[in-house]
N, C-alpha and C positions, 0 to 999 in steps of 0.2 A: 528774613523771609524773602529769598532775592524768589522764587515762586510766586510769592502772592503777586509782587510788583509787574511780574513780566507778564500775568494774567491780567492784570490790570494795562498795560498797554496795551495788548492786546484786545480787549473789550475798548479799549479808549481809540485805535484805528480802527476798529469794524466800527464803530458809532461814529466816526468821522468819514468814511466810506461810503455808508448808510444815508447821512447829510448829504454828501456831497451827491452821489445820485438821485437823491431827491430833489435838490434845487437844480438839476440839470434837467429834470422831468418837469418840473413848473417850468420852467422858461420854455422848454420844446410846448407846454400846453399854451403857456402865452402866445407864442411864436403862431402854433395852427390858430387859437382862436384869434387873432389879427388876423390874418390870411383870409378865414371864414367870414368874418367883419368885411374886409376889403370884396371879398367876393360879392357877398349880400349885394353891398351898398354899390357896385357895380350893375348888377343884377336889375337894382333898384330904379339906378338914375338911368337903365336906357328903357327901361318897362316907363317910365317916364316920359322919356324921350319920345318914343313911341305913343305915348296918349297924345303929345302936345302937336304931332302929323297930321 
């Protein structure tokens, strides 16, 4: 059944496909939430800055 087999890599590259733009999508989400982080905490320490004038 060389059919079944080729069906099956086929489903076996769309689910590594699938993987793989998923953990490209968590890193770009880690990526902005550091950014957002760093942003904040800028934000933070000159709102800071600014009380201690």
């Amino acid at each position: 059944s060389s059919k079944g087999g080729s069906t099956d890599e086929q489903t076996y590259n769309l689910l590594r496909k699938l993987r793989e733009t998923a953990q490209s999508k968590v890193s770009q989400q880690t990526q902005l939430n550091s950014k957002v982080q760093q942003m904040f905490e800028t934000v933070i320490s000159k709102s800071n800055q600014q009380e201690t004038v």
